[in-house]
C-alpha positions in Angstrom: 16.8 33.0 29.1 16.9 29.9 26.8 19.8 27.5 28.8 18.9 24.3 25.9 19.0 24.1 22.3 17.0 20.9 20.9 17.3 20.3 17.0 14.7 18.2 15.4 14.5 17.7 11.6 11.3 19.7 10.4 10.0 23.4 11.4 6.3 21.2 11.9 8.0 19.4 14.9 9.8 22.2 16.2 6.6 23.8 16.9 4.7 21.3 18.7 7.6 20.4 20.7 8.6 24.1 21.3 5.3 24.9 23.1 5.8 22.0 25.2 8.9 22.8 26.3 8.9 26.6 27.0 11.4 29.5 26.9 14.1 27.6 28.8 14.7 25.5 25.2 15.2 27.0 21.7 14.0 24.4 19.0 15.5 24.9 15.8 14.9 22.7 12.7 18.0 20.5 10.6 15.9 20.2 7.8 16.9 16.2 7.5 20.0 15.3 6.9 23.0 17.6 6.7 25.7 15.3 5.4 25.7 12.5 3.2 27.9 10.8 0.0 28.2 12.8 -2.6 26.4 12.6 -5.8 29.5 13.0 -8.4 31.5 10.0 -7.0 30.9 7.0 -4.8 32.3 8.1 -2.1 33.4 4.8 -0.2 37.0 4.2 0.6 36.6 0.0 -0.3 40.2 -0.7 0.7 39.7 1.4 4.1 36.8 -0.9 5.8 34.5 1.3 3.6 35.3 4.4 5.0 32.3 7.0 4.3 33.7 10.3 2.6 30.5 12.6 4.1 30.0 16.1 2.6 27.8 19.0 3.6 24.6 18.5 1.8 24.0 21.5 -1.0 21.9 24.4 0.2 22.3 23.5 4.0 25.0 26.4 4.5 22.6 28.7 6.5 20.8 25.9 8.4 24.3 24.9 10.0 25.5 28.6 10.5 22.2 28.9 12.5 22.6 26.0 14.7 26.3 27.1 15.6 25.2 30.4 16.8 21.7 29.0 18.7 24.8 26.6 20.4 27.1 29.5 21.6 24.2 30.8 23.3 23.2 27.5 25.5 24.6 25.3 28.2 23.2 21.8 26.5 22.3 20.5 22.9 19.7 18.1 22.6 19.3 16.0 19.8 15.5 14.7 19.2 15.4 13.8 15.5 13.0 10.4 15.0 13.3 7.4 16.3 14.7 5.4 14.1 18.1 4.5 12.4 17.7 7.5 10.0 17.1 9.7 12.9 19.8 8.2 14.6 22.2 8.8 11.6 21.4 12.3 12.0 21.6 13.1 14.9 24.8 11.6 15.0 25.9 13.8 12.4 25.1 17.1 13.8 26.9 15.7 17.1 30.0 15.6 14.7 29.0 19.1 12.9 28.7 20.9 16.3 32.0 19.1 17.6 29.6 17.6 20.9 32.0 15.3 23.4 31.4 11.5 21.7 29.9 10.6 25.0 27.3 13.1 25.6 24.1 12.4 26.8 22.5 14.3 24.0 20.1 11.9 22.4 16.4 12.3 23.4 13.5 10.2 21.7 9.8 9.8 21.7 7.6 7.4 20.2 4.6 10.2 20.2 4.7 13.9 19.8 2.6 14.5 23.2 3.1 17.0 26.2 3.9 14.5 28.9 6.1 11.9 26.0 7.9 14.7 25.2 8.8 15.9 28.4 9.4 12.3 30.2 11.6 11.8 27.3 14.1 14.8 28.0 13.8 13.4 32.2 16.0 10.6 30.3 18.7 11.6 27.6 21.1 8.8 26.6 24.3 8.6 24.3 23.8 8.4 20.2 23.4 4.4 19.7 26.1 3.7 17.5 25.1 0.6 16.6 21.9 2.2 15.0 24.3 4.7 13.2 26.8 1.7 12.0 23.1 0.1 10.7 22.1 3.0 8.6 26.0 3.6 7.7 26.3 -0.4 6.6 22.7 0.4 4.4 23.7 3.5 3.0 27.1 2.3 1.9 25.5 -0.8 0.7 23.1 1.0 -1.9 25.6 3.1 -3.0 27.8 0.5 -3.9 25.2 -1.4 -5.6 24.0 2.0 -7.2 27.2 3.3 -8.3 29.4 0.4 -9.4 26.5 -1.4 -11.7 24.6 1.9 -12.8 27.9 2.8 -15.1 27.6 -0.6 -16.9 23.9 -0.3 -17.7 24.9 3.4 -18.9 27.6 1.9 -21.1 25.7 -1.5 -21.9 22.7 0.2 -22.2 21.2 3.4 -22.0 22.2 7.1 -20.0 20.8 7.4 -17.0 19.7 4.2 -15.9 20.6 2.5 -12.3 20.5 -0.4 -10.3 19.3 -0.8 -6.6 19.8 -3.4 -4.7 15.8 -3.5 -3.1 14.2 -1.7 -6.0 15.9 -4.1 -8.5 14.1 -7.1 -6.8 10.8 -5.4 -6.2 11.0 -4.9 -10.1 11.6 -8.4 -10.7 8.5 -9.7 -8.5 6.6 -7.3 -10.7 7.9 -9.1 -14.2 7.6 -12.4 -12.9 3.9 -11.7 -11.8 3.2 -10.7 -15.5 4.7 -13.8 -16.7 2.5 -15.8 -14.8 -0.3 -14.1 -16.1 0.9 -14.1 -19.2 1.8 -18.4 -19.5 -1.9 -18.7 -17.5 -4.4 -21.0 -19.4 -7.9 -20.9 -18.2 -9.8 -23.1 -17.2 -13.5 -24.1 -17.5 -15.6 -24.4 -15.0 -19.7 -24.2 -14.4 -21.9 -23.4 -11.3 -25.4 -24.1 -11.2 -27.4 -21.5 -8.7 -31.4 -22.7 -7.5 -33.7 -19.7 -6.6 -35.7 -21.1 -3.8 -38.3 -19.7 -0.7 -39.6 -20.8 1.8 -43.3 -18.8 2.7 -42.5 -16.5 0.3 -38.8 -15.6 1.7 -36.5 -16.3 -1.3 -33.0 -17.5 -0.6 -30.2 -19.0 -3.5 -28.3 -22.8 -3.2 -25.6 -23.9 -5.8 -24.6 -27.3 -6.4 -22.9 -29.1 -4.3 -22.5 -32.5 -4.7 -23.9 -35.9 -6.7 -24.4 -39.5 -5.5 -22.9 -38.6 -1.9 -19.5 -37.1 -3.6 -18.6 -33.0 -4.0 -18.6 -32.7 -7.7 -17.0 -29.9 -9.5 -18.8 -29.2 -13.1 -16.0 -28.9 -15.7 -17.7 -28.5 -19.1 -21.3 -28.2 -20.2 -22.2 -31.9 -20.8 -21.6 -32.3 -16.9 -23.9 -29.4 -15.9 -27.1 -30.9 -18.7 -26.3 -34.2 -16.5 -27.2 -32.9 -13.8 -30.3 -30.9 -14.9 -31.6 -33.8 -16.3 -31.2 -36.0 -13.0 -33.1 -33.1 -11.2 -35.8 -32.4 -13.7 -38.9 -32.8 -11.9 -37.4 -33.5 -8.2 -38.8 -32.0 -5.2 -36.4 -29.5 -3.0 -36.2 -31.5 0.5 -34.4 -30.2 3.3 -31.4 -32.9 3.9 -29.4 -30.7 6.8 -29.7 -28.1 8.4 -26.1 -27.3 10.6 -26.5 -23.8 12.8 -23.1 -22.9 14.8 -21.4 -19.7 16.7 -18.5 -18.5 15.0 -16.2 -15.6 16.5 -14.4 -13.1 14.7 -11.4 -11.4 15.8 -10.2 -7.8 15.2 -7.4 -7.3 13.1 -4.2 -5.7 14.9 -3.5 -2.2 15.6 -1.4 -0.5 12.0 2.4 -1.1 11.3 3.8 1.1 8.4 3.1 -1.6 6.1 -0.6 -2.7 6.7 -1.5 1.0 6.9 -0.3 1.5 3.5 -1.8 -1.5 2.2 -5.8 -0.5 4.0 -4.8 3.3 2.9 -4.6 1.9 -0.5 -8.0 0.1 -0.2 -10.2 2.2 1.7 -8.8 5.8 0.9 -7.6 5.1 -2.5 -3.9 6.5 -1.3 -0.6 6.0 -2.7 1.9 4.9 -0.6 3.9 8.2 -0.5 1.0 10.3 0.1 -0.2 7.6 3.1 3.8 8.2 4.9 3.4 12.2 4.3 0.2 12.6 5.6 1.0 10.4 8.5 4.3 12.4 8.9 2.1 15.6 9.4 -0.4 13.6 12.4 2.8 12.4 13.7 4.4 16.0 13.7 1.6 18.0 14.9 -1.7 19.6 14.4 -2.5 23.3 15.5 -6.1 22.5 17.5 -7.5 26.0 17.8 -7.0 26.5 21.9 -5.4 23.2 23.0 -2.3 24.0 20.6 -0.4 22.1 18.3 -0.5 18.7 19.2 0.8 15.4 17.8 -2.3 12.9 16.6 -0.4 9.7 16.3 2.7 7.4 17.5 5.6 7.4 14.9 4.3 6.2 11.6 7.7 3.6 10.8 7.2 0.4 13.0 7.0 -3.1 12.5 5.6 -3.8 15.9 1.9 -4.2 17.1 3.0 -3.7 20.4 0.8 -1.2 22.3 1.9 0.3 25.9 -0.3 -0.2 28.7 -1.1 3.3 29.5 -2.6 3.5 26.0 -4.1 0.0 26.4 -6.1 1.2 29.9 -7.2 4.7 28.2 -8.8 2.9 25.3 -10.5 -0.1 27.8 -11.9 2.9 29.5 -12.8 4.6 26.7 -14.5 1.5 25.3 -16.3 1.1 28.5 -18.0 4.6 29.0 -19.0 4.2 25.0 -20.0 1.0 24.0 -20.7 -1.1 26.9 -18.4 -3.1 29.4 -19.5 -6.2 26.9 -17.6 -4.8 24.1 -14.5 -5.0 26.0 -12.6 -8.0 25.8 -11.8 -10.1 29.7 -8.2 -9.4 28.9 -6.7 -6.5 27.1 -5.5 -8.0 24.2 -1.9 -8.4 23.2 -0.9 -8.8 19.2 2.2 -11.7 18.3 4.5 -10.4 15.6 3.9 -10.8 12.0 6.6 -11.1 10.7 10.1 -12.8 12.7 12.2 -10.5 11.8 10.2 -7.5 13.3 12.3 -5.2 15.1 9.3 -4.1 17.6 11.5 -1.1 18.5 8.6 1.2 18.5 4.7 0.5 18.8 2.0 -0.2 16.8 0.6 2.7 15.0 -2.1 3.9 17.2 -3.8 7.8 18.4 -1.7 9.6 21.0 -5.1 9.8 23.1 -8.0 7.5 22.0 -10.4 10.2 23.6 -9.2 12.6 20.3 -12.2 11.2 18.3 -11.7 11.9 14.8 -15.4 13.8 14.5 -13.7 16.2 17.6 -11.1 17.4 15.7 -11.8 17.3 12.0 -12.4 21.1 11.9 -8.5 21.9 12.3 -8.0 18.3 9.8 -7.2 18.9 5.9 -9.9 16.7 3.8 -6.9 13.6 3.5 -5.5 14.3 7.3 -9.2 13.4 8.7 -9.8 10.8 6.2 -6.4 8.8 7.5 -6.3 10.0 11.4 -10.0 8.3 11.3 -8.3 5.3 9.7 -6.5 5.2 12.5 -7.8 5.6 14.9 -11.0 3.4 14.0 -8.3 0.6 14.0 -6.6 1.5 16.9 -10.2 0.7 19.1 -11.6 -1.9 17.0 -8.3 -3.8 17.6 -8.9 -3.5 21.8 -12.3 -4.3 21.4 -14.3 -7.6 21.7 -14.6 -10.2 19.4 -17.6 -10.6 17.1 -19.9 -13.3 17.6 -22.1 -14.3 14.4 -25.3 -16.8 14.0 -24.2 -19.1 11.1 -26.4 -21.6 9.0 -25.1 -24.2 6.5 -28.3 -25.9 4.9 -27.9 -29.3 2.7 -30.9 -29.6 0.0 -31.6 -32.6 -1.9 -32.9 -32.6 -5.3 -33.1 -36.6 -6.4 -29.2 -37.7 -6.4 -28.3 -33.9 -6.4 -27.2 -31.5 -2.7 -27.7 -28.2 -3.3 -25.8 -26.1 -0.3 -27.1 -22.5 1.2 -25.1 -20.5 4.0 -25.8 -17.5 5.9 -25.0 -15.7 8.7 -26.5 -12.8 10.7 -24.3 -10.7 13.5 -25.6 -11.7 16.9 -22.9 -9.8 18.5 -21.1 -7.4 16.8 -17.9 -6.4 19.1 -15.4 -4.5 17.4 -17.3 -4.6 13.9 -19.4 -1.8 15.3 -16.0 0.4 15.1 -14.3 -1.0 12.0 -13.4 -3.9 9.4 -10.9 -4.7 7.7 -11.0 -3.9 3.8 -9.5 -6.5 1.5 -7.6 -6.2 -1.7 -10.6 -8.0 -4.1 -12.7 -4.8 -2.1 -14.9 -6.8 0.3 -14.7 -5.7 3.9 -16.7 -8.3 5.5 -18.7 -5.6 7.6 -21.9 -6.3 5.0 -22.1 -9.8 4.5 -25.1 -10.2 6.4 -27.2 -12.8 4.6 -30.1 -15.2 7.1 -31.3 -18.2 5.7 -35.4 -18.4 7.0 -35.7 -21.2 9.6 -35.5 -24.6 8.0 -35.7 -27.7 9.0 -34.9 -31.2 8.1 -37.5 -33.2 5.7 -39.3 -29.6 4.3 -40.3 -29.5 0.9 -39.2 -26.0 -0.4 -40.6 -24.2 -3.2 -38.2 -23.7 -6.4 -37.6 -21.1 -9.1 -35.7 -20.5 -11.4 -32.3 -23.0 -11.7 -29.1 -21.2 -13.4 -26.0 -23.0 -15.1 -23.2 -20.5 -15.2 -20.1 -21.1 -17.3 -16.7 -18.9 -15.7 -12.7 -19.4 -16.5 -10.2 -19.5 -13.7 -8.3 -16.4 -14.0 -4.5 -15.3 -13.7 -3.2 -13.8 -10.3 -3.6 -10.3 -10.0 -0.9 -7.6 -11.2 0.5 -6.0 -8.1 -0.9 -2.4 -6.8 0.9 -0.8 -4.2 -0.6 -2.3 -1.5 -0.2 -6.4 -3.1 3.2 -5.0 -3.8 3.9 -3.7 -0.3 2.1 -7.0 1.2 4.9 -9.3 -0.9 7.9 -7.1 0.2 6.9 -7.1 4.0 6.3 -11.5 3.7 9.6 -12.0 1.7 11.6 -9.7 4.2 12.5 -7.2 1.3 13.2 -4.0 3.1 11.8 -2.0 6.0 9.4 0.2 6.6 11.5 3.1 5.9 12.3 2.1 2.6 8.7 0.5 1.4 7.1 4.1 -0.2 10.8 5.1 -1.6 10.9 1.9 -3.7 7.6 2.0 -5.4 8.7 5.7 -6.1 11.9 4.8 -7.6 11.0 2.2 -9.8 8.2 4.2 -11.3 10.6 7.2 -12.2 13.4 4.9 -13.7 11.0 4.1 -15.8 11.3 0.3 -15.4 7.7 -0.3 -14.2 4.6 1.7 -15.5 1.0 1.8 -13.5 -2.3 1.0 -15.2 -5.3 0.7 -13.8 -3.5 1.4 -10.7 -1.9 -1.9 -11.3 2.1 -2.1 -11.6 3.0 -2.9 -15.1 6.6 -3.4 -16.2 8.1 -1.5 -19.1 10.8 -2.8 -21.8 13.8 -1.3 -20.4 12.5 -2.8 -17.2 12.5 -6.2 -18.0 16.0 -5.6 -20.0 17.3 -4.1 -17.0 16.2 -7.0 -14.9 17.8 -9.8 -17.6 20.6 -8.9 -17.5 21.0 -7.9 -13.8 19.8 -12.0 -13.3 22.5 -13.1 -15.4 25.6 -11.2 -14.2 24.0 -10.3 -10.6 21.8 -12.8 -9.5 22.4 -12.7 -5.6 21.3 -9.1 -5.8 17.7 -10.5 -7.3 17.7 -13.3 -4.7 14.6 -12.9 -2.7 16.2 -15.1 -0.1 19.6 -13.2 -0.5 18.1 -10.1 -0.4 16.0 -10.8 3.2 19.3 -12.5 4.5 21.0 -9.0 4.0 18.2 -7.2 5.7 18.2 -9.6 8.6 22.5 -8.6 8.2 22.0 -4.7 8.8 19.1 -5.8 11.6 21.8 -7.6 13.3 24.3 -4.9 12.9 21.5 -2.5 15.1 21.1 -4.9 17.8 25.1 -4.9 18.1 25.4 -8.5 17.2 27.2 -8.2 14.1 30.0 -5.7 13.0 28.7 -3.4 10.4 32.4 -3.3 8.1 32.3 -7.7 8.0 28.6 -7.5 6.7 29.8 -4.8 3.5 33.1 -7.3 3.3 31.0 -10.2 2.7 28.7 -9.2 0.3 31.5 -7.0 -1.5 33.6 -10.4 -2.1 31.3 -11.8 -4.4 30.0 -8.6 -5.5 33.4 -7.7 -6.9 34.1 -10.9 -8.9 30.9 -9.9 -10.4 31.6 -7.0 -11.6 34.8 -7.9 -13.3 33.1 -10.6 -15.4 30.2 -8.1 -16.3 32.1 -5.4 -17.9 34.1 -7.9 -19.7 31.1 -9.9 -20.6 28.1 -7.7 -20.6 26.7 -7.0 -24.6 25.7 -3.6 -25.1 21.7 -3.6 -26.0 20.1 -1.0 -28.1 16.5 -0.2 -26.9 14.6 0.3 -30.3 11.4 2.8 -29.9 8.5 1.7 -31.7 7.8 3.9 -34.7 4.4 5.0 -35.2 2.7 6.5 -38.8 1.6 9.5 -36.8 3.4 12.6 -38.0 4.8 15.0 -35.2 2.1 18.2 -35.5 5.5 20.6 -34.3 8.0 19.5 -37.2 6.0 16.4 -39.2 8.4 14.0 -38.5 6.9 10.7 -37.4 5.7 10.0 -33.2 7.5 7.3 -31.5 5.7 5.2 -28.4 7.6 5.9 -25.7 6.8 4.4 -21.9 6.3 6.6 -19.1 5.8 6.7 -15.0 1.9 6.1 -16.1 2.4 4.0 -19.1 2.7 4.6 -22.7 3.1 7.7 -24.8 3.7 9.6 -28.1 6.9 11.4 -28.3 9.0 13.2 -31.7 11.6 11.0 -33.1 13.2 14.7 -33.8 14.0 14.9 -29.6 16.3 16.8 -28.6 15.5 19.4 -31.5 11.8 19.2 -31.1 10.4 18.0 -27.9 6.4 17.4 -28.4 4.9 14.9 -26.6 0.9 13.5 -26.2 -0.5 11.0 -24.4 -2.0 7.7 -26.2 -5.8 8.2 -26.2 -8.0 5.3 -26.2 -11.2 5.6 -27.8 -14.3 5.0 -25.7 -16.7 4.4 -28.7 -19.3 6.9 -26.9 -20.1 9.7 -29.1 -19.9 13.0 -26.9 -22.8 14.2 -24.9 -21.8 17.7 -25.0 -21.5 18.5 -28.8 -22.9 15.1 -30.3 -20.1 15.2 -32.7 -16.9 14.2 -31.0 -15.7 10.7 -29.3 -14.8 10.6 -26.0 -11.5 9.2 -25.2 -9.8 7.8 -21.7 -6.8 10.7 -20.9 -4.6 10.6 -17.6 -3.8 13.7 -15.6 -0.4 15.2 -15.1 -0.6 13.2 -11.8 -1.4 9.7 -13.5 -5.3 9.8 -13.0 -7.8 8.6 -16.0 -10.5 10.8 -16.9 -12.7 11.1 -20.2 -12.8 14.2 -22.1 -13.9 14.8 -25.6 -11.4 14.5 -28.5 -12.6 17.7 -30.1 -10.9 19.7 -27.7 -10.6 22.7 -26.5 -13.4 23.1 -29.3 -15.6 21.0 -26.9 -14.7 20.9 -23.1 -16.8 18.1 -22.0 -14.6 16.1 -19.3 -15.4 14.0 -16.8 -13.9 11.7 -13.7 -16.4 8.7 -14.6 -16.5 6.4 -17.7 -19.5 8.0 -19.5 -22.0 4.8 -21.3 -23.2 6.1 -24.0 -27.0 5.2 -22.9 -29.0 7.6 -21.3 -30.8 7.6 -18.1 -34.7 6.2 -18.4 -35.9 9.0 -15.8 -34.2 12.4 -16.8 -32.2 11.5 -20.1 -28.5 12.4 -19.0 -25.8 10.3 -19.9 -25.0 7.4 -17.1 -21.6 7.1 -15.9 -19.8 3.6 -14.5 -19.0 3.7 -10.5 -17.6 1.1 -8.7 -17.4 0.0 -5.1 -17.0 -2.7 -3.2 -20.5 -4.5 -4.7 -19.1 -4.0 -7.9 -20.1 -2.0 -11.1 -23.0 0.0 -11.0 -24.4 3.0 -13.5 -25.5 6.0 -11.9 -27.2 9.3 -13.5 -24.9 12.1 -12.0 -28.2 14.2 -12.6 -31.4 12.5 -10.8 -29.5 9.6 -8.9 -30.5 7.1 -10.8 -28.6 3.7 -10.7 -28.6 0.3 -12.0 -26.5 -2.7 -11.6 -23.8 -3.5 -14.6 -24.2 -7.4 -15.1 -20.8 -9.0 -15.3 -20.0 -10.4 -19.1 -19.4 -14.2 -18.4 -21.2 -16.4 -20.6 -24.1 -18.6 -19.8 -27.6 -19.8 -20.6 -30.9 -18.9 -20.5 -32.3 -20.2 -16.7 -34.7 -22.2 -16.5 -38.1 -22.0 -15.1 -38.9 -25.7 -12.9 
């Protein structure tokens, strides 16, 4: 007879920790939260140290009539909801809902969803942390007044249904001042001029380097025919020839941010998807005759930290695998990233290192292998040794000219055998092997070809989720809770658009953002905003009172508001009116911007409501029917794909950018691919590929 009744938030983790527990425990699931403000009114009491009005969340009636009658039937409630402030939160409010004494030892946490974690965990109950409530209290609060007191203005000022959030409204902002960097960007000119050169036949490349003793950058074209002329005719003589050891370290085991960032890189995942996924590892997988079992520690941390029973199963792991040479002389310990890191939970890392993701991919969803692998690749790279590489800097002199070569070859290569990191311009690092032959100084080497290229500068990059993610986690904008929520937010407001998997921000964005700048700007403070994070941080560790932290921000914030609705101009967005006629009713399309950019909409709305996306003609005529055009679409998800525009006459559609040039060995139309070399075209029939030469401008090379 069951004597216990745990509540955790989701069936998934009721499961796992049910069969870990046995019959003396009844797990039953709160489904999240069960109170919070309610929607049709702010529900803060301002003048009453911002007393919360909480309500019983809609739809939760029979989850709460449940977990009264599993409680008449028990001794003890335990309360294992995650570890975190959200957790905390509630689990503090089904203490209240089940009417527990205030200082019952009801609260049991686990960093890991394994056998022994779980059950060492309930060895050691403690008291709800109220100081983690007060944190997520001061938060929510927080947001909601932002939400709800300048949301009406915009609606009034602007537009129904718009709103303002107090992390989403500067995240939106770095996007808008990105673009107008790009946009006020000039280019500039610059040149490089490449050598083609071999020694016994092995052929190797040297650029320019420097002239008359001095590193010369080439700025326009009369520089580069100076120094062709002053190395017409010279001989290629080895000048210097520098050979060193380099190591390479292993990047740290995942927080919640740099997992989103490489998930973004290397498995192409949003953000969202990345957290749910993880949620599911972290929750419990069914493993055929080992059970359900928990794959990884909790997914929201800002700590590298990893514990030392986990730091001694993955040294003798790495061991019995690789080699007691690929194990460092000291297990290695990660410093924080960021100051402000609340190291409350560890790094993100496997629950048992000896789960290798080949061992259990059969009971793994395509995406759940793909990220657990991710993982846990990290997880052993990061306790592994250090790469050593071989590296060889070579100084060539043509007359007055130095022409420089590097390479490097991996003499060692440590945790690289395991995993590298990716990088956001798509270079890993794990293949850029590339030997010089054996020089030395005073050899005469034989030369080729000699290329001038001309190139611009370019403009930073647009954010993508994981740049995006990056610049919040630097600046101190948010936590890792709230990183996947935001980009989510500000894509269905409407005030930022994705293209190209690049963040883009809309009109009503950047009207949004003016005038929140001009009547609110601590709440777009980058510095205002991180010193309010550091705030709520302070209010967990019990340093500061939760209520002063609302009272200070709420003094200024309430002077602002008065002078905004007195002040604030009401702005009427005007659509742009296209000549295309509505095929429903004939009256004309209007662009509109969406959650994946730009599209055609009736002016008639409400009364008619047809809508089409904006197609953009590829110039390729279709392969199919040889009479049609094929056009870039997007997917009800936000993906690009190419279809004919004759359909559903023709139903030609495909993932890749079709060429419109057929393939030399079978005759089917080539498609673009990327990867991390760059752009490539590949038959999808025989296999075929070539390289796509980039489209920068230069000359002819020359033959010496």
């Amino acid at each position: 007879m069951a004597d216990s009744l745990v509540i955790v938030e989701s069936p998934a983790k009721a499961k796992t920790i049910g069969k870990y527990l046995g019959s003396k425990y009844i797990v039953k699931a709160s489904m999240g939260h069960i109170r919070d403000l309610p929607k049709s009114q702010i529900g803060v009491e301002v003048s009453k140290g911002f007393q919360p009005k909480y309500i019983t969340i809609r739809g939760k009636g029979n989850v709460l009539k449940e977990l009264k009658e599993a409680k008449k039937k028990v001794k003890r409630v335990y309360l294992a909801a995650d570890p975190d402030r959200e957790g905390e939160a509630i689990a503090w409010h089904l203490a209240h809902y089940l009417e527990l004494p205030e200082n019952d030892a009801c609260r049991v946490v686990f960093n890991e969803i394994t056998k022994q974690a779980v059950k060492d965990a309930f060895k050691h109950p403690r008291r709800i942390n109220m100081d983690l409530v007060n944190a997520q209290q001061a938060r929510r609060i927080l947001d909601r007044l932002v939400g709800y007191k300048i949301s009406p203005l915009l609606w009034k000022k602007v537009k129904k249904g718009l709103s303002a959030g107090r992390v989403q409204s500067v995240a939106v902002k770095l996007i808008i001042d990105r673009e107008k960097e790009i946009q006020s960007f000039v280019p500039e000119e610059y040149w490089t001029i490449t050598v083609e050169l071999s020694k016994d036949g092995t052929p190797f490349e040297a650029k320019f380097y420097s002239m008359n003793g001095d590193k010369k950058e080439l700025a326009s074209e009369s520089e580069v025919q100076a120094v062709l002329a002053a190395i017409k005719d010279q001989s290629y003589i080895v000048r210097e020839v520098k050979e060193r050891e380099r190591t390479r370290n292993p990047a740290p085991p995942f927080i919640t941010s740099s997992l989103q960032q490489e998930a973004a890189r290397k498995l192409n995942f949003r953000a969202a998807k990345t957290m749910q996924i993880a949620q599911q590892l972290y929750e419990g997988i069914d493993l055929g005759k080992e059970g359900t079992v928990g794959l990884i520690t909790y997914m929201r941390t800002d700590s590298t930290r990893i514990s030392p029973v986990a730091q001694e199963e993955a040294k003798a792991f790495i061991i019995g695998k690789y080699g007691e040479s690929y194990y460092p002389e000291t297990p290695r310990v990660y410093l924080k990233k960021n100051a402000n890191a609340q190291d409350a939970h560890e790094a993100i890392r496997p629950t048992s290192v000896l789960k290798e993701p080949e061992q259990v991919k059969e009971y793994l969803t395509r995406d759940q292998y793909r990220l657990y692998k991710l993982i846990w690749e990290r997880f052993v790279a990061s306790q592994m040794a250090s790469a050593i590489l071989d590296t060889m800097t070579v100084d060539i002199a043509a007359g007055d000219a130095v022409f420089r070569a590097a390479g490097s070859k991996i003499k060692f290569p440590g945790f690289m055998k395991v995993y590298v990191e990716g990088s956001d311009d798509g270079q890993s690092g794990a293949d850029d092997e590339k030997m010089l032959p054996a020089l030395a100084e005073g050899e005469e080497l034989a030369a080729g070809k000699i290329e001038p290229k001309q190139h611009f500068t370019q403009p930073p990059p647009r954010y993508s989720e994981a740049r995006l993610v990056r610049a919040m986690e630097e600046l101190g904008i948010g936590r890792p809770s709230t990183y996947a929520p935001t980009l989510e937010t500000v894509q269905k407001r409407g005030y930022v658009a994705l293209e190209d998997k690049k963040f883009v921000p809309t009109e009503l964005g950047e009207l949004v953002i003016e005038l929140m700048e001009e009547f609110f700007p601590e709440i777009l403070n980058v510095e205002f905003t991180a010193q309010m994070e550091e705030g709520l941080d302070h209010v967990e560790e019990g340093i500061e009172d939760w209520v002063r932290v609302l009272d200070e921000f709420y003094k200024t914030f309430e002077k602002r508001l008065a002078v905004a609705e007195e002040e604030m101009k009401e702005v009427e967005l005007q659509d742009e009116i296209t000549d295309i006629p509505c095929e429903k009713c004939g009256r004309p399309m209007a662009v509109k911007m969406g959650r994946f950019g730009k599209f055609l909409a009736c002016t008639g709305f409400p009364d008619c409501r047809n809508a089409k996306p904006i197609v953009k003609d590829t110039g390729v005529t279709c392969p199919s029917c040889g009479e049609g055009k094929i056009v870039e679409r997007r997917s009800k998800k936000g993906r690009i794909f190419y279809g004919c525009d004759r359909y559903p006459e023709c139903d030609y559609v495909s993932w890749d950018k079709p060429l419109g040039r057929d393939c030399p060995q079978c005759g089917t139309m080539l498609v673009e691919k990327s990867n991390r070399q760059g752009k490539h075209a590949l038959c999808p029939s025989c296999g075929f590929k070539e390289e796509i030469q980039d489209e920068e401008e230069g000359f002819e090379g020359i033959e010496d």
